[in-house]
N, C-alpha and C positions, 0 to 999 in steps of 0.2 A: 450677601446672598439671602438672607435669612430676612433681611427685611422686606427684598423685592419680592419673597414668596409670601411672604406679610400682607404686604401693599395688596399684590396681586388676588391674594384670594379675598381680602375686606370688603375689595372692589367688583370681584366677581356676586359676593355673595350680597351686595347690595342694587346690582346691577338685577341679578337672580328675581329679586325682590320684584321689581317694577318690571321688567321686560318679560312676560312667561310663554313657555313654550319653543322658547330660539336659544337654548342653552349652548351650543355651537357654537351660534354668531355671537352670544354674549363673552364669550371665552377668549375668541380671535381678539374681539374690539380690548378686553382687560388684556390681552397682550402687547396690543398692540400699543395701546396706553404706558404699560410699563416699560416697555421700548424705548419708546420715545423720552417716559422720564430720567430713564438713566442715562440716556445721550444729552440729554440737560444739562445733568447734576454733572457729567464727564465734560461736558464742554465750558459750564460753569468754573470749574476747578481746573482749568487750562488745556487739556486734551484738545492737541491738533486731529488727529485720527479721523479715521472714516470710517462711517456708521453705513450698518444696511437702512432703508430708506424706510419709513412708516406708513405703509401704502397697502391699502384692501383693496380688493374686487371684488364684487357683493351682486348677487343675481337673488331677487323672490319678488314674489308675488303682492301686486297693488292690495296693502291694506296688515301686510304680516309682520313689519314693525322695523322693517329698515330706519327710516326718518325717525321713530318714536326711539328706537336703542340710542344711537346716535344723541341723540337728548339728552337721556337721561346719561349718557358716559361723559358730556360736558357739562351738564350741572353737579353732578358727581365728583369731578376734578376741579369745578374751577378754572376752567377753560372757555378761552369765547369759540364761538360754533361761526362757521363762516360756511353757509350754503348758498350756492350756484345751482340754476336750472338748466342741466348739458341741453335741454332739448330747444334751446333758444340762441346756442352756440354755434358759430361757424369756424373754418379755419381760417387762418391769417390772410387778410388782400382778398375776401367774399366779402358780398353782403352781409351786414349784420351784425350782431354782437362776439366780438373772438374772445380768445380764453382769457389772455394775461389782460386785456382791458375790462373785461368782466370782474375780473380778481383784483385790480388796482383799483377798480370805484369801490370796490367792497370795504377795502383794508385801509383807504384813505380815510387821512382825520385818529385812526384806530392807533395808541399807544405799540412801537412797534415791538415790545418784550410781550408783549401780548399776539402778534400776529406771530412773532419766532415760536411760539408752543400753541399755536392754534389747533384747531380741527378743523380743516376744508371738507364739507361731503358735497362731492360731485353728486346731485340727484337726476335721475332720467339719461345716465350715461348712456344709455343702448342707443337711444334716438339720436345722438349724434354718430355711433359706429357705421363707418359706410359698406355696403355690401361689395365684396370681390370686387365685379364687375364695375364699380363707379369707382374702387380707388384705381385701378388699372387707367381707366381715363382722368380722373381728378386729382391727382398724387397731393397737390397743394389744399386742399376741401378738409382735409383731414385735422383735425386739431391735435393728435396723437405729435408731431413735431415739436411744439406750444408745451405740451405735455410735456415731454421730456428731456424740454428747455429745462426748465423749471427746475422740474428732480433734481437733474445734472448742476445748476448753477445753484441753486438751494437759495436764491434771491427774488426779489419783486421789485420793479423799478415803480416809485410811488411819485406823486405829483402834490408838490405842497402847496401851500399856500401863495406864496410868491409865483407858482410856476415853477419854479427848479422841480427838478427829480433827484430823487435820494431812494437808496436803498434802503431794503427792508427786509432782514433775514426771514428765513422757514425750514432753519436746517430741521430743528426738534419738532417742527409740525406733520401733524396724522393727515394723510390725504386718503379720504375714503369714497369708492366712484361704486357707484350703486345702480342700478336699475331691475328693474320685470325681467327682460331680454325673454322677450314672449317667441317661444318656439324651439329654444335650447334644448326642452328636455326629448324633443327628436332627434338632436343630434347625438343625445346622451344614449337615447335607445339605440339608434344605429350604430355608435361603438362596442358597447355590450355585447349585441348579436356579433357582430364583426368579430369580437375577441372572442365569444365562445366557439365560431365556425373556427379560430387557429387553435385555441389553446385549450377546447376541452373539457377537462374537470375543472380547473381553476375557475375558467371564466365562468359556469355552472353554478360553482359554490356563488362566486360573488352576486350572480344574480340573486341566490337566496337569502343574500343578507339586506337585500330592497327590503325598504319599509314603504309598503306602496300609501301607507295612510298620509307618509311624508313629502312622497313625490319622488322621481327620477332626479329633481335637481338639485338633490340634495348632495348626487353622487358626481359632482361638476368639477372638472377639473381643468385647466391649463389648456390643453391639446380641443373640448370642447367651446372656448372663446375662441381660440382662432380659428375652429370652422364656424365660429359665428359672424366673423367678421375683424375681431380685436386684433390689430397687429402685435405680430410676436417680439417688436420693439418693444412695444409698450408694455407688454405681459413681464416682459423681463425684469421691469420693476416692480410689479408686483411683486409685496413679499408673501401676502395670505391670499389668496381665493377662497371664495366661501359661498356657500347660498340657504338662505332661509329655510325654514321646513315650511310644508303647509299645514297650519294651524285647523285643527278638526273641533267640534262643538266642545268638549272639554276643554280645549285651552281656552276655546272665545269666551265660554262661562267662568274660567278663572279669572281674563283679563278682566272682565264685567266688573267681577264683584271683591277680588283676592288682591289686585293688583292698588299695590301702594296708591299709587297716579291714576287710580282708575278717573273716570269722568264723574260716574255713577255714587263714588268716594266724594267725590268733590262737591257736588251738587245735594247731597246729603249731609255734611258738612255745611255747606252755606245754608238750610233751612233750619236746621240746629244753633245756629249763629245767627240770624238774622230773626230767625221767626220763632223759636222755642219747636217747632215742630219734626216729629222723627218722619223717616221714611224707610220702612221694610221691603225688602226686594225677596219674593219667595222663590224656591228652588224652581218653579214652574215657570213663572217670569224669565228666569235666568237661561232656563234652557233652550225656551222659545225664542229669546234674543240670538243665542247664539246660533240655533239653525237657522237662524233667517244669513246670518254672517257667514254660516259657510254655504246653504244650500242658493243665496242670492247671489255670492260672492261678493258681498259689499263690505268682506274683512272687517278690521278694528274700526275704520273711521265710521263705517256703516253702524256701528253699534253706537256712537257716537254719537248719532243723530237722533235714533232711537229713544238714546236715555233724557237724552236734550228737550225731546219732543213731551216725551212725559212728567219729567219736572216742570216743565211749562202749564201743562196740565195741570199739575198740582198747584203752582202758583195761583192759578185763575181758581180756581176751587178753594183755594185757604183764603183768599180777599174777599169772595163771596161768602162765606161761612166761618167766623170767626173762632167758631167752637172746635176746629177741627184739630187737634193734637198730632194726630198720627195718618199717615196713610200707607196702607197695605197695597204692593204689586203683586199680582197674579195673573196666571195665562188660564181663558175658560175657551175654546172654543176658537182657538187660532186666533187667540186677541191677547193685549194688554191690558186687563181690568186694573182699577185703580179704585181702591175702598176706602171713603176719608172715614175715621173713625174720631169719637167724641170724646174728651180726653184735656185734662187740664194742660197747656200749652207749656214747656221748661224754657224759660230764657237761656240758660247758663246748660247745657254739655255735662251733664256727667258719665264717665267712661263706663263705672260699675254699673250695670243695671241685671237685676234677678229676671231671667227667661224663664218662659214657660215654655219649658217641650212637649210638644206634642207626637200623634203618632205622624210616620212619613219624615221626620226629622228637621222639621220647621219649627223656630223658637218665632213666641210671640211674648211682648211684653208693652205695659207702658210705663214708659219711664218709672219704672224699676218697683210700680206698685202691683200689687195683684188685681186684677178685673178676671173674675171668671164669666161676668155674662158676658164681655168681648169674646173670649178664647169661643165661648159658645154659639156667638153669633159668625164668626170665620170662618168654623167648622164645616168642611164638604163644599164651601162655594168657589173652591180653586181647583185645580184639575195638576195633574203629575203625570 
């Protein structure tokens, strides 16, 4: 026991690291990980027995880090990631691509010790969920059957090489089904009201523990998928439900700039590597990225593009000007200003370097030497 709370929190808190702002869904997914690995190590060491099944249902919003968590908990363990687009999925004997043929072209060719502890994430689950009224007429449309084929037999029939079919276990494999499910959080509101007109205080209190900066669907439970549509089959394998927060400019300025994996890490990383050249991102810059991420709603990827577009920038601007050492981001004026500054260029990264603080609590430096007529020429031309 002592180890799996070991495991558990190493992985929460590395997880913590790169994913910010979805400490919920980072929690389930490290559960749901250790889960899975102890039905491993139990099945490994001969356990016939029956395990609860490692299966999420995940509800947020385009851009809040469903696919990006997901990631990083399979490169974190050492797992291969096997993602499917539901929204391209039909059910068995329709037009189209069905589930378990989707899943056998996936895992073919694939080492099958390796597909037995996989991560399946189902992405754009919603878009395949059929409303009331169309499964009442299309009972067969549905892939939810397909689905819990699968669960139940905990195999995938594979197609080799010859043509034979051979099995290919997934007892220990993470199935995690994800999507937006754009509209839930009215059916969330209409429960609430519904429970405070029976029950009163109770239902009162709970409304006030809403964090409306997080959303209504935060508070998503079981009873709200199947007014969406989810068959209570299927639910019933679910072992966690969950649903993202929606991330507000603090956390999009974390992921920007705090976040291990950020983009913005990376891309300043490769001009330090490649070009000798730093690149500063000031409090202003970061800010303005982030409201444009929640107030455009173009989430995490949106920022993405963003930092993409200005290192581009920079590149065309260090080819043209050889002198250029350093460049400074700043926001003046509901822009991205970008300051190349002149500056002996470092091949080689060193991590140590002496900041100058300034007032508003922006360090400037270059490469670890002192320039006071920089610090003087940067003064007042950026905005906060």
């Amino acid at each position: 026991m002592g180890n799996e709370k070991t495991a558990y929190r190493a992985l929460r808190e590395k997880m913590s690291d790169a994913v910010i702002g979805q400490e919920n869904y980072v929690e389930k997914l490290c559960a749901t990980f250790v889960s899975s690995n102890q039905q491993s190590l139990a099945r490994s060491a001969g356990s016939r027995k029956a395990y609860p099944a490692n299966t999420m249902l995940v509800a947020g919003e385009t851009g809040s880090g469903k696919t990006y968590a997901v990631k990083q908990l399979a490169k974190l363990t050492d797992r291969e990631l096997i993602e499917i687009d539901m929204s391209f999925i039909t059910g068995s004997g329709y037009k189209g691509d069905s589930l378990m043929d989707t899943i056998e072209r996936k895992v073919r060719g694939m080492n099958p010790n390796d597909v037995r502890d996989a991560i399946f994430f189902f992405d754009e689950f919603d878009k395949c969920i059929l409303c009331k009224d169309e499964l009442a007429r299309s009972k067969t449309a549905s892939v939810v059957p397909e689905f819990l084929k699968l669960l139940e037999d905990g195999m995938i029939d594979v197609q080799g090489e010859s043509g034979d079919l051979y099995k290919v276990s997934v007892q220990n494999a993470i199935f995690i089904c994800a999507g937006a499910f754009a509209g839930i959080e009215e059916i969330i509101e209409k429960r609430l009201l519904k429970g405070k007109k029976q029950i009163g205080f109770n239902a009162e209190k709970s409304e006030e523990q809403i964090d409306e900066t997080q959303g209504l669907i935060t508070l998503v439970d079981y009873q709200d998928f199947a007014e969406y549509g989810v068959d209570w089959q299927f639910l019933g394998r679910m072992e966690r439900v969950c649903a993202l927060n929606r991330l507000c400019e603090a956390d999009f300025a974390r992921i920007i700039v705090d976040s291990k994996d950020s983009d913005y890490n990376k891309h300043k990383q490769l001009f330090l590597d490649a070009y000798g050249i730093d690149v500063k991102m000031l409090k202003s810059a970061q800010k303005l990225i982030a409201r444009d991420c929640v107030e455009k709603g173009i989430g995490a990827r949106g920022a993405k593009g963003i930092v993409t577009k200005i290192f581009d920038d920079c590149l065309v601007m260090s080819q043209d000007d050889p002198g250029i050492g350093l460049f400074l981001l700043f926001a003046k004026d509901g822009e991205i200003q970008i300051k190349p500054l002149h500056c002996e260029r470092n091949p080689i990264y060193e991590e140590k370097m002496n900041p100058f603080l300034r007032p508003k609590g922006d360090a400037q430096y270059i490469h670890g030497q002192s320039n006071p007529s920089i610090i003087r020429e940067t003064r007042g031309w950026y905005g906060n």
